[in-house]
C-alpha positions in Angstrom: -78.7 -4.7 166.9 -75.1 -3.7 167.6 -73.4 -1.7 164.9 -69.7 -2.2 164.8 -67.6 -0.3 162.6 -64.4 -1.8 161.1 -61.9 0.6 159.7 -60.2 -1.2 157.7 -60.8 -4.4 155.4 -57.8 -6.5 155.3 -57.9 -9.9 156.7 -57.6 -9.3 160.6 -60.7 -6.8 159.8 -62.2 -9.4 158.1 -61.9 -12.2 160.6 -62.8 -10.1 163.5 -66.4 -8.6 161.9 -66.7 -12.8 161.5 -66.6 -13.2 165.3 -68.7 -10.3 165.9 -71.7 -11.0 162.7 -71.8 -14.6 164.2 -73.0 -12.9 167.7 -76.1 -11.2 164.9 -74.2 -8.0 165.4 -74.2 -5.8 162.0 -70.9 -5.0 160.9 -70.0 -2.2 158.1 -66.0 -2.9 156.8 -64.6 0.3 155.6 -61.9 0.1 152.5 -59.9 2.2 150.7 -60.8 0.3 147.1 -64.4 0.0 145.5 -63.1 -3.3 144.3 -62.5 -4.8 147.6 -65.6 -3.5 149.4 -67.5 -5.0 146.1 -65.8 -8.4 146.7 -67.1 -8.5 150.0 -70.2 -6.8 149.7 -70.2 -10.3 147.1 -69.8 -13.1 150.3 -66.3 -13.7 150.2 -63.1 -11.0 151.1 -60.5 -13.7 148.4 -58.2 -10.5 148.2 -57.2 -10.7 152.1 -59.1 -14.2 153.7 -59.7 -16.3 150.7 -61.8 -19.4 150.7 -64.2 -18.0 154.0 -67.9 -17.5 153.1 -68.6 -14.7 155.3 -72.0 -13.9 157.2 -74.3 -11.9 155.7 -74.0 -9.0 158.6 -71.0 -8.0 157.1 -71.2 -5.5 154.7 -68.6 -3.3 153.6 -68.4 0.3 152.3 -66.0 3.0 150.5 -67.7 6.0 152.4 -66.4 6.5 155.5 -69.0 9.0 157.2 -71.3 6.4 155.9 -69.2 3.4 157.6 -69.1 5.2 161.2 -72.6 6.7 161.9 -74.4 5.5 164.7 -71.6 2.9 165.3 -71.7 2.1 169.1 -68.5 0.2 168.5 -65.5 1.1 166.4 -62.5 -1.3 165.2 -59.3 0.3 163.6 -58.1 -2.6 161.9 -55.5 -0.8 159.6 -51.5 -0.8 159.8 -49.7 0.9 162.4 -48.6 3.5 160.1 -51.7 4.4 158.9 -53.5 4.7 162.2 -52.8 8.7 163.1 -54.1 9.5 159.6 -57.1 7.6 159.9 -57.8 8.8 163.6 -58.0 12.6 162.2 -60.5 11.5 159.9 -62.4 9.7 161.9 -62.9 11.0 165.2 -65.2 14.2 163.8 -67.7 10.8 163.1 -67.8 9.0 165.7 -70.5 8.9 168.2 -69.4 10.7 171.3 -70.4 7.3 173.2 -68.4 4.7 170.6 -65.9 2.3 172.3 -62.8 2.1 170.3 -60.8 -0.7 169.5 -57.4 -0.9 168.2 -55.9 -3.9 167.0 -52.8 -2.9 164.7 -49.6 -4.4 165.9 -47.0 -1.8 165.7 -45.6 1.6 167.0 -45.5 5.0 165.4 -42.8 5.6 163.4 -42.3 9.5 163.6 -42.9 10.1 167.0 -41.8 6.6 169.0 -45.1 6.9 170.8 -47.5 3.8 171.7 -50.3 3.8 169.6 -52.7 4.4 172.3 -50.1 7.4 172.6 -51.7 8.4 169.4 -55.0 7.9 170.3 -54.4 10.1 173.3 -52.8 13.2 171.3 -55.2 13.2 168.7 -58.8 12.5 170.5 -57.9 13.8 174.1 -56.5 11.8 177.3 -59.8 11.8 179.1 -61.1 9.6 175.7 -58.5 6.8 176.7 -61.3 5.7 179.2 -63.2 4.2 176.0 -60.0 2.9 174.2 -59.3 -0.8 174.2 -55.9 -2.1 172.6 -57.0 -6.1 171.7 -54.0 -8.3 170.9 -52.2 -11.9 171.8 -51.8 -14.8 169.2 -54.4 -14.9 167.0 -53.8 -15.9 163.1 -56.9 -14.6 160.5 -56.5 -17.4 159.1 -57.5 -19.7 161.7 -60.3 -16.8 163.5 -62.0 -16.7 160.3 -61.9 -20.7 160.4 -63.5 -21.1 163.8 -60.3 -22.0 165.4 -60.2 -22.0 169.0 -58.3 -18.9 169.9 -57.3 -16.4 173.3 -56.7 -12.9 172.9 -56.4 -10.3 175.5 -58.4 -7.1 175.7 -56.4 -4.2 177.9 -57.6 -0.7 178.6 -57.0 1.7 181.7 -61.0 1.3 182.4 -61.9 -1.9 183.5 -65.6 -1.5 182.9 -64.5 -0.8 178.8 -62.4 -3.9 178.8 -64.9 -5.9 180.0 -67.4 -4.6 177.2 -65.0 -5.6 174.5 -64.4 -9.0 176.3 -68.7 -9.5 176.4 -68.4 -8.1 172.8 -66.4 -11.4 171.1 -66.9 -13.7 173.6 -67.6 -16.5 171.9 -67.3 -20.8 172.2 -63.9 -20.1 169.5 -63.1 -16.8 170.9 -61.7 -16.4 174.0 -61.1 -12.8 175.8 -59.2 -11.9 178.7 -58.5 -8.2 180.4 -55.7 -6.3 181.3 -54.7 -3.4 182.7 -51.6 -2.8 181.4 -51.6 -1.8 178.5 -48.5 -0.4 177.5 -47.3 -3.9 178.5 -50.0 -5.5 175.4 -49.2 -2.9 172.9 -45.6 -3.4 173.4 -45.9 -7.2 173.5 -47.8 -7.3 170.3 -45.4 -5.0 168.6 -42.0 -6.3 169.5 -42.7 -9.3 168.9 -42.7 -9.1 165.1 -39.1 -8.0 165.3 -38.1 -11.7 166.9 -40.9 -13.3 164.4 -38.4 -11.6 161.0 -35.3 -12.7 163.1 -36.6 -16.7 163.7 -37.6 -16.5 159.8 -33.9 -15.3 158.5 -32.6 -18.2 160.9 -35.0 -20.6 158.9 -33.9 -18.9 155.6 -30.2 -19.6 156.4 -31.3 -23.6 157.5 -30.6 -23.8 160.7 -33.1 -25.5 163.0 -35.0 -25.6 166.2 -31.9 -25.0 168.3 -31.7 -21.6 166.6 -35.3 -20.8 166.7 -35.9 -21.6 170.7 -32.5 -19.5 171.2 -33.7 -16.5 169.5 -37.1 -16.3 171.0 -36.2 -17.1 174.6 -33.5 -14.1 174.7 -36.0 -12.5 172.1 -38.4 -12.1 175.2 -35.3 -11.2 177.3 -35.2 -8.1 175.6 -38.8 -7.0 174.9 -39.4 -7.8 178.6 -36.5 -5.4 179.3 -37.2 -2.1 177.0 -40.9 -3.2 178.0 -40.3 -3.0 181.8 -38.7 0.3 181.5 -41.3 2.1 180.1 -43.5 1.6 182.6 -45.0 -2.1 181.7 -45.7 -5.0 184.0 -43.3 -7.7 184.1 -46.4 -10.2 183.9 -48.1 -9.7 180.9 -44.9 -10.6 178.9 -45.3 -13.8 180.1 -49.1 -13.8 178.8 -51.0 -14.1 175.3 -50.1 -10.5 174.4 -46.1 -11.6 175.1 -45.5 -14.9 175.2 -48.2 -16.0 173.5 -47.4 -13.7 170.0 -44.1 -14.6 170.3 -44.2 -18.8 169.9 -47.3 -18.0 167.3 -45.9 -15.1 165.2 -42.1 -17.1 165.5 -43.4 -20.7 164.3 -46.0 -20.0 161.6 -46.3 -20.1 158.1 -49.3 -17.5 158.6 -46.9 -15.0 160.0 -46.1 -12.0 157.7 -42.9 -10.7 159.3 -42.0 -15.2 159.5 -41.9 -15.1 156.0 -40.4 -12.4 155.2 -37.3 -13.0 157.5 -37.4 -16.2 156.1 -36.5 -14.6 151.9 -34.1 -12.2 153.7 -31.9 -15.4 155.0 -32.2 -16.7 151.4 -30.7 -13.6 150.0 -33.5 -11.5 149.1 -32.9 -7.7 149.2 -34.9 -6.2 152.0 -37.8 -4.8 149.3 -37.6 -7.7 147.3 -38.8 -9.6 150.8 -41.2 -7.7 152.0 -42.7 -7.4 148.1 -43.1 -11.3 148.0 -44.9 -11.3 151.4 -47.5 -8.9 149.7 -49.0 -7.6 152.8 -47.8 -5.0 155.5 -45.1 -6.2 157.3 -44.9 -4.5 160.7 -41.7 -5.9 162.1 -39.4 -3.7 159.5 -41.0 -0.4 160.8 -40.5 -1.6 164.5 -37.3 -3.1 164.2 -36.3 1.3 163.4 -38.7 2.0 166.5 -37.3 0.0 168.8 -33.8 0.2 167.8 -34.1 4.0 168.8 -36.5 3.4 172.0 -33.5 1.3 173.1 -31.3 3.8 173.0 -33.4 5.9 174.1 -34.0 4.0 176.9 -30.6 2.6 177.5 -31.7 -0.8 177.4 -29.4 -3.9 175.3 -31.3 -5.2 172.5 -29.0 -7.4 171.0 -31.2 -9.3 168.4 -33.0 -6.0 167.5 -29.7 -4.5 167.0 -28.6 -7.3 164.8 -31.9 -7.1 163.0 -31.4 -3.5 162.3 -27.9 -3.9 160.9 -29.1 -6.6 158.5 -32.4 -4.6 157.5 -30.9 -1.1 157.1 -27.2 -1.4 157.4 -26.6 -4.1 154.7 -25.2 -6.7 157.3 -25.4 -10.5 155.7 -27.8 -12.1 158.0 -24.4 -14.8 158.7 -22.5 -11.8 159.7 -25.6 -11.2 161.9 -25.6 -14.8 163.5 -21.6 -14.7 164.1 -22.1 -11.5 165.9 -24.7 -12.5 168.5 -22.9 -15.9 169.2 -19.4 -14.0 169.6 -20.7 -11.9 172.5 -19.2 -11.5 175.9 -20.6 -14.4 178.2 -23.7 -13.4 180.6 -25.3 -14.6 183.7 -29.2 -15.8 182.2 -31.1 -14.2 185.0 -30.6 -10.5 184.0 -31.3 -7.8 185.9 -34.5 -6.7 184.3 -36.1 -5.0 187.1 -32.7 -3.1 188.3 -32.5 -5.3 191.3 -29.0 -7.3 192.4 -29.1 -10.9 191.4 -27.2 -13.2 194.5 -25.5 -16.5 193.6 -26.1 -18.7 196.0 -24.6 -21.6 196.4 -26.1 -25.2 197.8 -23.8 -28.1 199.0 
């Protein structure tokens, strides 16, 4: 039987060792807290996925030598912030062999890098060959329900990506590869900025007009910062871009939705993210990418906007007056660097 260990035991984690304990795969969920290992070790993880009865192949542990031996398969299912940490402690552990999954959502604060950046620096580039980045729209929530769902699976090996796709395959659980995975990891990230943006446009009341506006030019700009670090124009387009972007921007179940949603009621910026009661991603990447644009030299309007209300005390109205007041555009930017003609037809 296939061991997979899940470092981490929030409610992605949680969801995920679902998919794989309903292919009979065993799956050990490391947590930080005795008490949340216990409530899962007890059928049901009500802390992070409440109302699921989960399989009995899920187990989870506090120990996390114990967690990791003889794991052929290892998931790091914590925040983005967390993920360098947790790599150092790991990687002594892990079997030599071990494919490694990564399926936080974010970027890494200190250093700007991608997180498979990370990876690289800490376990060696020649161990990216075994790294997969899994990402696209894909709610807990609705996994850990059996919800029909599509995620994508990218790694520079081909031959890994298809093992993680054969590993969750499922009727529910779709899989598809790519190559590019600075493209997915970026996709997956950005996209939480827009997702905190749509929600202070909801908290404010304004409607579907606003909400189509700021995701379409939303994906303007990831595609942009995206393309100029090396990503291909395509996958922005696919479930790690497009995809995350309508799901994270139209759902209740979305972390960094809700909390832009108590910022455009008034709420302070902690007093947001505290009623959310989970990691919200989006406010550490809004700083990332804020400085990767400039960086960069790419226009990020809505991230800029986003910054100045998260960490400039900008009113989110302020916000919405400034992005409307700005100097008219042609829609068909030049993303790739290349002149755009204006033809005309009679």
């Amino acid at each position: 039987m296939t061991k997979v260990a899940m470092v981490g035991a929030g409610s992605w984690a949680t969801a995920l060792a679902l998919v794989l304990a309903q292919k009979n795969m065993r799956v050990v969920l490391w947590s930080r807290r005795q008490e949340l290992a216990d409530l899962i070790n007890q059928g049901e993880n009500s802390r992070y996925l409440p109302g699921i009865t989960l399989h009995p192949g899920i187990t989870a542990e506090t120990d996390l030598e114990k967690v990791l031996f003889d794991a052929q398969v290892v998931v790091f299912a914590v925040p983005s912030h967390c993920f360098r940490d947790l790599l150092i402690k790991s990687w002594p552990l892990i079997r030599p062999d071990a494919t490694i999954i990564n399926v936080a959502k974010g970027l890494d604060e200190s250093t700007l890098l991608r997180l498979s950046q990370v990876y690289a620096e800490e376990a060696g580039e020649a161990a990216l060959d075994r790294y997969v980045v899994l990402s696209g729209p894909s709610h807990a929530e609705e996994v850990g329900r059996n919800i029909p769902t599509a995620v994508v699976a990218a790694s520079r090996n081909l031959a890994t990506a298809e093992l993680v796709q054969d590993l969750f395959m499922s009727p529910n659980f779709r899989v598809y590869t790519n190559p590019d995975v600075v493209g997915v990891e970026l996709g997956g990230a950005l996209k939480n900025i827009i997702a905190l943006g749509t929600g202070v446009a909801d908290g404010l009341g304004f409607g579907d007009n606003t909400k189509a506006a700021m995701m379409t030019r939303g994906l303007a700009e990831i595609t942009r910062l995206g393309f100029s670090m090396g990503a291909n124009l395509l996958t922005f387009a696919g479930l790690a871009g497009v995809g995350d972007l309508i799901v994270t921007c139209t759902s209740m179940h979305s972390r960094n939705r809700r909390c832009g949603i108590e910022i455009g009621k008034g709420k302070s910026l902690a007093e947001a993210v505290a009623s959310v009661q989970m990691v919200v991603e989006g406010v550490r990447t809004t700083k990332v990418a804020w400085q990767l644009a400039r960086r960069q030299g790419i226009e990020m309007p809505i991230t800029d906007q986003i910054y100045q209300v998260l960490f400039n005390n900008l009113t989110p109205r302020e916000a919405v007056l400034n992005l409307m007041s700005r100097g008219k555009k042609l829609e068909l930017e030049e993303v790739t660097g290349g002149n755009i003609s204006w033809t005309l037809h009679n």
